[in-house]
C-alpha positions in Angstrom: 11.7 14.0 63.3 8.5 14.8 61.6 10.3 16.2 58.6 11.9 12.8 58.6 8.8 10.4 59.2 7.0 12.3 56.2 9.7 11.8 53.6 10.2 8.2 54.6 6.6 7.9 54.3 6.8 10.0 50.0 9.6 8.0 49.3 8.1 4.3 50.6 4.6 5.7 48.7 6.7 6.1 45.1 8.3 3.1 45.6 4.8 1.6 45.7 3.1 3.9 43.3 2.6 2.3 39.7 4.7 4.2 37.0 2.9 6.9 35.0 1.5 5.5 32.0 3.1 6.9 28.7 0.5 9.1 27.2 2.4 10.7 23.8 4.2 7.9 21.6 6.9 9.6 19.1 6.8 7.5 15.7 8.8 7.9 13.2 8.4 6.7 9.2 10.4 7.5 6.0 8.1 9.0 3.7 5.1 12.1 3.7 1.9 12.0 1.8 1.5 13.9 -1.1 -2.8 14.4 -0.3 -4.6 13.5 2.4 -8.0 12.7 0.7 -8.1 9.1 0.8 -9.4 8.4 -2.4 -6.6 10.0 -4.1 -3.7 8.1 -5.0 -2.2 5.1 -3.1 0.6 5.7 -0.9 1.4 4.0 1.9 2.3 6.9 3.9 -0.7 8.5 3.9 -2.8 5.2 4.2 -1.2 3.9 7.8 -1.6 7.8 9.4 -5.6 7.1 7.9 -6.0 3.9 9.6 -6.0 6.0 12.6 -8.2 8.6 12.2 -11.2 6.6 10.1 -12.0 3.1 9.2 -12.7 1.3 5.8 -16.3 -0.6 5.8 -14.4 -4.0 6.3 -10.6 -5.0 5.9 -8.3 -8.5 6.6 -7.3 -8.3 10.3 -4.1 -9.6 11.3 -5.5 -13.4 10.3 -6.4 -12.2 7.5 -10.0 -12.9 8.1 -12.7 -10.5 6.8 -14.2 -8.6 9.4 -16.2 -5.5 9.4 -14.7 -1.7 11.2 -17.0 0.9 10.1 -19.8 -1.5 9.3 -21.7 -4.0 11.9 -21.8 -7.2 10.0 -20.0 -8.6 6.8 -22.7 -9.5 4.5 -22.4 -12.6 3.2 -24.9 -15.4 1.1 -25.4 -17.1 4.2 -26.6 -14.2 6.7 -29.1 -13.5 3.8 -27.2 -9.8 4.0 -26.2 -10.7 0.0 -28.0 -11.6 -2.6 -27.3 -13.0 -6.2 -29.6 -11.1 -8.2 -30.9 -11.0 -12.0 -30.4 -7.7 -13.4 -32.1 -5.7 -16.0 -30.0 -6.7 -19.0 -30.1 -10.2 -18.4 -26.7 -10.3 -16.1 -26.0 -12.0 -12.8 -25.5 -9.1 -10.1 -25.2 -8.8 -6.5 -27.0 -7.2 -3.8 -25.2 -6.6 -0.2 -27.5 -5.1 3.1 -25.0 -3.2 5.2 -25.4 -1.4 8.6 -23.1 1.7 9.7 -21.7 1.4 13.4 -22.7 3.9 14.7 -19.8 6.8 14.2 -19.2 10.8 14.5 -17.0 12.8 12.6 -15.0 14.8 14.7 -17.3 17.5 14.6 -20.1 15.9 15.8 -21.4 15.2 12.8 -23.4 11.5 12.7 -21.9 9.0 9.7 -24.3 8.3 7.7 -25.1 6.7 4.3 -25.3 10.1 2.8 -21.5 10.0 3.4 -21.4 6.6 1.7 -23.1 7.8 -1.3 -21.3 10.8 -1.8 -18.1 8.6 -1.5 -19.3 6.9 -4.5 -20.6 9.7 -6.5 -16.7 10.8 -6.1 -15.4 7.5 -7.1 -17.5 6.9 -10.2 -16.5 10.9 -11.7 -14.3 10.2 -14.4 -12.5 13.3 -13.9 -12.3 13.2 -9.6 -8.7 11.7 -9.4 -9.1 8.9 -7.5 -6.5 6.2 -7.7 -9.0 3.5 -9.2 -12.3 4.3 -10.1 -13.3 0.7 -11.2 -14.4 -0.3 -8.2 -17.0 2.4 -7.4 -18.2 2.1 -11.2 -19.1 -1.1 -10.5 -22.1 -0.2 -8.1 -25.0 0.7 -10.3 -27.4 2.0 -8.0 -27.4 2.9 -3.8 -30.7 2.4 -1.8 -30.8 4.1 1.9 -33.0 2.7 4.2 -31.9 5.2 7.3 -29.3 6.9 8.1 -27.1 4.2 8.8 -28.7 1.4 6.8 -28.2 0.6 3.1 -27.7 -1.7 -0.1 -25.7 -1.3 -2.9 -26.3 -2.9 -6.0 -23.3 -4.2 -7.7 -23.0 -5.4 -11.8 -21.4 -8.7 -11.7 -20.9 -11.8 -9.2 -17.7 -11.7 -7.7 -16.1 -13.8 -5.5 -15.3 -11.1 -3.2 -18.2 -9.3 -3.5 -18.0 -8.2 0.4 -14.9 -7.2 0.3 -15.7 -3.7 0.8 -12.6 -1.9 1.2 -14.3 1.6 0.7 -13.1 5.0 2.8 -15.9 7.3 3.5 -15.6 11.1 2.8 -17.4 13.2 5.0 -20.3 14.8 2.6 -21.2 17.8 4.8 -17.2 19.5 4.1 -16.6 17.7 0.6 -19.6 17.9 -1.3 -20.0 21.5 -1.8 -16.0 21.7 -3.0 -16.8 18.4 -5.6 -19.6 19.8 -6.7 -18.1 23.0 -7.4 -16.0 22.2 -9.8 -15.6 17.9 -9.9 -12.0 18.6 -12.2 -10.2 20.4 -9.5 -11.6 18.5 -6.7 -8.3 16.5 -6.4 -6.9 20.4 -6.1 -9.1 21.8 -3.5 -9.9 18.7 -1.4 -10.3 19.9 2.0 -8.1 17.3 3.5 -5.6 19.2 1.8 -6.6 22.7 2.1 -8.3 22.5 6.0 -6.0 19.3 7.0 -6.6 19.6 10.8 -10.2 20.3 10.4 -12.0 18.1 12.9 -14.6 17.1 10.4 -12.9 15.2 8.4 -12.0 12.2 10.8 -14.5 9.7 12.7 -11.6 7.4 13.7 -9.9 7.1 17.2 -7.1 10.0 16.3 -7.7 12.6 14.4 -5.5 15.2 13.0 -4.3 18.5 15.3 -1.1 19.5 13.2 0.8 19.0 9.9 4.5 20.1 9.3 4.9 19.0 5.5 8.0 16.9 5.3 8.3 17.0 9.4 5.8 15.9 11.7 2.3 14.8 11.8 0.0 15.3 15.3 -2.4 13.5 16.2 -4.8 14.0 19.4 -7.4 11.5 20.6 -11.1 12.5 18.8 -13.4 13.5 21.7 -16.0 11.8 19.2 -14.7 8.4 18.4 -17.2 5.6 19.5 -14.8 2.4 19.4 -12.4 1.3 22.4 -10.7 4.8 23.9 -6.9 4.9 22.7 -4.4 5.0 25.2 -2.2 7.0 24.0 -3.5 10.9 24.4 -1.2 12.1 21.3 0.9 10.3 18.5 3.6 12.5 16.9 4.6 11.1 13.6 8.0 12.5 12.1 8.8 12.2 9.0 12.6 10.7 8.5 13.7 10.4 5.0 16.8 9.1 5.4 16.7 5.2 6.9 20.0 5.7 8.7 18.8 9.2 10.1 15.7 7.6 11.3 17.5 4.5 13.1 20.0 7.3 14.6 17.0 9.0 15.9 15.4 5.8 17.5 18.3 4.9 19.3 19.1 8.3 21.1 15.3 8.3 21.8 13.9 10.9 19.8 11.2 8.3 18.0 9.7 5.7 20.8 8.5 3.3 17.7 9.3 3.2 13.8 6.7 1.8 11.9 7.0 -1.6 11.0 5.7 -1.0 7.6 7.6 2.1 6.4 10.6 2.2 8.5 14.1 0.7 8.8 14.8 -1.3 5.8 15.6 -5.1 6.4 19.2 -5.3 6.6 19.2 -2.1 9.7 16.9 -4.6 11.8 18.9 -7.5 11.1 22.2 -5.6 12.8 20.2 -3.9 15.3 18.5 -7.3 16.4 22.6 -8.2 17.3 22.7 -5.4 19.3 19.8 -4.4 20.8 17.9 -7.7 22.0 17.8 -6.3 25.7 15.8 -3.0 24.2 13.4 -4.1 21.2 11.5 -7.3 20.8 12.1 -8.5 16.8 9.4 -9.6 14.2 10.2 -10.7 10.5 6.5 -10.5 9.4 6.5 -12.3 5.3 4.3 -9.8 4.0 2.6 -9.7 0.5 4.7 -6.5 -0.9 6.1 -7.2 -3.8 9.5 -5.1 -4.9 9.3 -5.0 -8.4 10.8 -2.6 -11.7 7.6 -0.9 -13.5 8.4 -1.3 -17.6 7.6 1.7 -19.8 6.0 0.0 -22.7 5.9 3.3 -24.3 9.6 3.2 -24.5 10.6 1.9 -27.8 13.7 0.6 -26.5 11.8 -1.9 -24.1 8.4 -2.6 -26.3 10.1 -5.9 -27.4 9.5 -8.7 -24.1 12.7 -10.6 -25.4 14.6 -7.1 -23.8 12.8 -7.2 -21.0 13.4 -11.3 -20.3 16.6 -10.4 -20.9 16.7 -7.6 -18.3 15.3 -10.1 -15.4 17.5 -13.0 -16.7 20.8 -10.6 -16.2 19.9 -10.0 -12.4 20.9 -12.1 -9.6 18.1 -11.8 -8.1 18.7 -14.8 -5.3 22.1 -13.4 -4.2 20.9 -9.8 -3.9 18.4 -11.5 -1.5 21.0 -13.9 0.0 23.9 -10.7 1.1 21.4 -8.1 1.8 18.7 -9.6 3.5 20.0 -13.2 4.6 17.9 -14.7 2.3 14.7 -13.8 4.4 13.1 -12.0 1.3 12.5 -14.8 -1.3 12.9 -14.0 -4.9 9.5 -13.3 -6.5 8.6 -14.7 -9.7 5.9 -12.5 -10.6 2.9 -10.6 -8.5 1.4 -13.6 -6.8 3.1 -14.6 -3.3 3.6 -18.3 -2.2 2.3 -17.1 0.9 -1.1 -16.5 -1.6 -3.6 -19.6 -1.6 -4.1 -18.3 -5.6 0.0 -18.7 -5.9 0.8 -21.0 -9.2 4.2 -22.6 -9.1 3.8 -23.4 -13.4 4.5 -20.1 -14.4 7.8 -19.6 -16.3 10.9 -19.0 -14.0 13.7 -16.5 -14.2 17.0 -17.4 -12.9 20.4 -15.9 -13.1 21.8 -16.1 -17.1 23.4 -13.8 -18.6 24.5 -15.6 -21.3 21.0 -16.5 -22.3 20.4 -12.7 -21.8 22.8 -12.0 -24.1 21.4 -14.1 -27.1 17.5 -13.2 -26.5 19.2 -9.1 -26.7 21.2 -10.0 -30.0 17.9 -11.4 -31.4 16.3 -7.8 -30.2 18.1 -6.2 -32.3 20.8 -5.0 -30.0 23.7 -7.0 -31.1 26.1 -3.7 -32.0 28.4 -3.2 -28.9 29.8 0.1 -28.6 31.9 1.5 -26.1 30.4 -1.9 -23.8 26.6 -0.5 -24.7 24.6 -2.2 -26.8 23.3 -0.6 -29.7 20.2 -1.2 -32.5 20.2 -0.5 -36.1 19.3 2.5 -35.5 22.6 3.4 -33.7 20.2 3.8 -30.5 22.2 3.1 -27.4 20.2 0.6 -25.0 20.6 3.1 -22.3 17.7 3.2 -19.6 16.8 5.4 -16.5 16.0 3.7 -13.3 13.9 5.8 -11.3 13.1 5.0 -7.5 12.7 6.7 -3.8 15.2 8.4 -2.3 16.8 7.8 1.1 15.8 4.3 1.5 19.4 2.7 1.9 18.7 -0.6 0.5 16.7 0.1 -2.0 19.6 2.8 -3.6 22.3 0.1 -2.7 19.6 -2.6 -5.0 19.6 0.2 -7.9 23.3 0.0 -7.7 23.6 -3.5 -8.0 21.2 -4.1 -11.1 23.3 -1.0 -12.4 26.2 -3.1 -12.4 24.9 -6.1 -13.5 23.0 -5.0 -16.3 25.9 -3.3 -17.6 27.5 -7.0 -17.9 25.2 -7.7 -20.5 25.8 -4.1 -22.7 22.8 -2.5 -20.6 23.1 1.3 -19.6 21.7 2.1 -16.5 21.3 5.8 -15.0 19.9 5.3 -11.3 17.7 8.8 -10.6 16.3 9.2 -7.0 13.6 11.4 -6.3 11.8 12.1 -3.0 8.8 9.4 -2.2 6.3 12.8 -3.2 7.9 13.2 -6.1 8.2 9.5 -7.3 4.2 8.5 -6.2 3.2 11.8 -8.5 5.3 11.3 -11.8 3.9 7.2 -11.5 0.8 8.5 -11.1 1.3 10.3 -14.2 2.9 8.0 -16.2 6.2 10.4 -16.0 9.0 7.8 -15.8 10.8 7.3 -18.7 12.0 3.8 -18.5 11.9 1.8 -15.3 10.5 2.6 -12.0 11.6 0.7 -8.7 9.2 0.5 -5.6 6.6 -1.8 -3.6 3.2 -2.8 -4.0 1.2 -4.5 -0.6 -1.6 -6.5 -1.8 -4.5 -8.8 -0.2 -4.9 -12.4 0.3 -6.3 -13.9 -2.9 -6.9 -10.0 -4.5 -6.8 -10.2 -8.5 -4.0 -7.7 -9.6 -6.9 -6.1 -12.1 -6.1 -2.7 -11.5 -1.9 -3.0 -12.1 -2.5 -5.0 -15.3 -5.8 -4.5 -16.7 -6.2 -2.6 -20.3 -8.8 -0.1 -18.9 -6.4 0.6 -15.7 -3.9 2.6 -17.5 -3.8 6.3 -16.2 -4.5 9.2 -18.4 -5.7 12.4 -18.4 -8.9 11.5 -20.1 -10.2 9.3 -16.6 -8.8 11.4 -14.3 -5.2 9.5 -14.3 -7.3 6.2 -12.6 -5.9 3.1 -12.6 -2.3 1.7 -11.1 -1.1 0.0 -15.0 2.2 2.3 -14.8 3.3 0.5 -17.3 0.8 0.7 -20.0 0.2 -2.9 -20.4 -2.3 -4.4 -22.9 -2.7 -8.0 -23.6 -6.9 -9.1 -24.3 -5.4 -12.9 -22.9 -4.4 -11.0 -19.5 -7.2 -9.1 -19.4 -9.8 -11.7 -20.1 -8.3 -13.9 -17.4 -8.7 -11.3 -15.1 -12.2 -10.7 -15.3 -12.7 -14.3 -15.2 -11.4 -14.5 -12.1 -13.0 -12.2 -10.5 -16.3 -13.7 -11.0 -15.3 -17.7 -10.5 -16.7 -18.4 -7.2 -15.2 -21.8 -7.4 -12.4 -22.0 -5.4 -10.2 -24.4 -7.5 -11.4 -22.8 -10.9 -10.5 -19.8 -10.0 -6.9 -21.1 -9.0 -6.5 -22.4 -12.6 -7.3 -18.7 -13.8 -4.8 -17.4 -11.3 -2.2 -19.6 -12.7 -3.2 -17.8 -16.1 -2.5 -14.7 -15.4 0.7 -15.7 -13.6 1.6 -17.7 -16.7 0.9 -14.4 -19.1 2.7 -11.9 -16.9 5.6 -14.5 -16.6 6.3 -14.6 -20.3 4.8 -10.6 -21.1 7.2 -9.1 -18.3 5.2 -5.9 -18.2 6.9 -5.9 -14.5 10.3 -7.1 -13.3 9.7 -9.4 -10.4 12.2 -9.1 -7.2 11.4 -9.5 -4.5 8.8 -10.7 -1.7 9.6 -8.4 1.2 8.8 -9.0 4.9 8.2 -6.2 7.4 10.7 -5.8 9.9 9.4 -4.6 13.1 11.4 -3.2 15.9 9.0 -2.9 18.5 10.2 -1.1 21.7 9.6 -3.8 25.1 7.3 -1.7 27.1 4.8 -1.0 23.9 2.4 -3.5 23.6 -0.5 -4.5 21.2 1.1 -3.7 17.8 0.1 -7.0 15.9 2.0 -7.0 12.2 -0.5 -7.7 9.5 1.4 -8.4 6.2 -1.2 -7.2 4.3 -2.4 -3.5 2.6 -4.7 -3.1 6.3 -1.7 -2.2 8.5 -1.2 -2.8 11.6 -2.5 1.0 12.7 -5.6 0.1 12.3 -5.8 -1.4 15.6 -3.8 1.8 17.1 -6.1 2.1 20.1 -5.0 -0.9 21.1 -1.2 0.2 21.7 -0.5 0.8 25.0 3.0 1.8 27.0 3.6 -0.7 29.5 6.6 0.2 31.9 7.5 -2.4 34.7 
């Protein structure tokens, strides 16, 4: 009777009893890092696993409002925290005050403006590696106050001046490897070398375990100063394949696939039919911008009438309307309608292949052999396509433009190469042809360093700077130094609609799209907020909680 009385009793106690709170979420994306240092390169893989184990000075939240994250206060004209100033060689230039939260690396070790400054000395080496060194050139001198307080000088007035996108390095591991030998600093980074040391992250999560190609670990950092995750470990695998990873979300193996780098667009739109009672659905319009990367090196494209001719041979709009149900809008060039800077004036591509046609016969390609197009030269108009593997879509897209270039007498040979592979050959300028992939921008940010002269990559700065293509026009780059530093609103949008103009009639890029994220977010996890934006959403990762009912 007892016996009986005291399992009634258990059993009407778990009954009442609130559920165990999920303390390990499994997430799953589609592509690895190829460096952890995050001032080298620009992938997007390694920048949403950084969101969560440091913070940049100040980013766009999910409003896209300016707020500070590893700073107090965004300094701005009117808090008196920045300053238009007169330099020494007669310039305008700006001073900014800014205040460190206060932060620990995972060590222990205090952040402190020692770590800022070494982050710049690192930026501004022309031989350090990072993706683009412009920005940390552009701060001519560093003043600390304390530890934690400091102002930076900058060379110009900008209209973003406190934008401040800038990820620390922690100066008490890097420094002595950087100052070792500054060349091979990209090669002996520790964040490459000592991945899971504990030093080298201050944010909520920081790094326990790395499987290359498999699985990233992360454990809370004992350290972390900011709202306590609740989530005691993320695992991150790495999926290549986008029907492998939506295989492994549905038998429960991955909890949550990052909205960012995840299923492509037209998986969520069949798994939303299916699956409404599981997932909740979000179709965030994002500023990533699908695009084909010209190499102007290549003799073959050099002449813009071949590459209008390219753009005006896609069907751009019924790609868009089969594959994604028309919910990612044609793009006309790197500005999104979304984008208060966005000029409707610019020249417009739509689908006309007999207009292609002509503008390639006035190229010079007007000898068709074997249904190629040839020059004078008896040079076949053949070109490689090169993009990521194991991203469904985007191989089924390659198809497509295969096919339809080949309507107008264009040769296309579609090459996929891992997402490793792909960031370090455009990193190098080692695509022969035409390059297929995303860039995810900022509200109102001026494209400077994808189409700026002095943003090509070389081996003589360090291969800085995201102008794959080799672009050089003085009318592009002249508007885009202009508007950097209009601080007039509506002058600034004329200048926009320059540079939108140039590009439209240059091509140095092949607009295609304006993607949205797709985000298939389990019911019980809560407080992942889609951005839309180059700040993902893991940068609020402590707020992501498992709530089961």
């Amino acid at each position: 009777m007892i016996r009986r009385v005291l399992s009634v009793v258990a059993a009407l106690c778990a009954l009442a009893a609130p559920a165990l709170a999920k303390d390990e979420l499994v997430v799953g994306m589609t592509q690895s890092p190829g460096t952890w240092n995050p001032l080298i390169s620009s992938m997007l893989a390694k920048s949403l696993i950084s969101n969560m184990t440091a913070r940049p000075l100040t980013v766009r939240d999910p409003a896209w409002k300016l707020v500070c994250l590893a700073c107090t206060e965004v300094p701005t004209i009117d808090n008196g925290k920045a300053r238009v100033i007169d330099l020494p060689d007669g310039k305008k230039g700006m001073e900014l005050d800014i205040e460190l939260r206060d932060l620990k690396w995972g060590d222990g070790t205090p952040v402190t403006a020692k770590d800022v400054a070494f982050t710049l000395e690192v930026g501004r080496h022309p031989l350090s590696g990072v993706a683009s060194s412009e920005a940390y050139r552009r701060i001519i001198k560093f003043d600390a106050r304390d530890d934690r307080r400091f102002t930076m000088t900058i060379d110009r007035v900008t209209f973003d001046y406190n934008s401040i996108g800038l990820n620390l390095l922690p100066a008490h591991i890097e420094k002595p490897i950087f100052e070792a030998n500054p060349a091979e600093y990209r090669n002996k980074t520790a964040f490459d070398t000592d991945s899971t040391n504990p030093g080298l992250f201050f944010g909520p999560f920081r790094i326990v375990e790395i499987v290359p190609g498999n699985r990233i670990v992360l454990e809370q950092n004992p350290t972390w100063t900011g709202e306590k995750p609740h989530f005691r470990r993320i695992v991150v695998k790495i999926i290549e394949n986008t029907a492998a990873l939506e295989a492994n979300l549905l038998s429960g193996n991955v909890d949550y696939v990052l909205g960012e780098l995840g299923l492509s667009l037209d998986q969520v739109l069949a798994l939303e039919k299916r699956h409404k009672d599981r997932y909740g659905f979000v179709y965030k319009p994002a500023l990533i911008y699908e695009h084909i990367d010209v190499m102007l090196d290549n003799r073959l494209l050099e002449d813009r009438r071949v590459r209008q001719a390219m753009l005006l041979a896609l069907d751009r709009k019924a790609i868009s309307d089969k594959l994604f149900e028309g919910k990612q809008p044609v793009a006309d060039g790197p500005i999104s309608p979304l984008d208060p800077m966005y000029s409707p004036a610019a020249r417009t591509y739509g689908y006309d292949p007999a207009a292609a046609r002509k503008l390639l016969d006035e190229a010079g390609f007007a000898d068709i052999k074997g249904g190629f197009r040839h020059n004078a030269k008896g040079e076949r108009l053949s070109v490689e396509l090169t993009t990521t593997a194991g991203n469904r879509i985007r191989e089924l897209v390659a198809q497509v433009i295969q096919s339809q270039l080949r309507q107008v007498g264009i040769e296309v040979r579609i090459k996929a190469e891992p997402p490793r592979v792909f960031s370090e050959n455009l990193n190098r300028r080692q695509f022969t042809a035409v390059a297929m992939y995303a860039w995810v921008q900022q509200p109102e940010g001026v494209p400077r360093s994808l189409l700026h002269s002095k943003e090509i990559p070389s081996a003589d700065n360090g291969w800085s700077g995201q102008n794959y293509p080799g672009y050089r026009n003085p009318a592009m780059d002249a508007a885009l130094d202009a508007a950097e530093r209009e601080l007039d609103p509506d002058k600034r949008r004329g200048l926009f609609a320059d540079i939108q103009r140039i590009h439209a009639d240059d091509l140095p890029v092949l607009p295609l799209f304006f993607r949205v994220d797709p985000f298939v977010i389990p019911k019980p996890l809560k407080g992942v907020v889609p951005t839309g934006t180059s700040n993902s959403s893991t940068l609020w990762v402590e707020q992501w909680r498992w709530e089961t009912p």
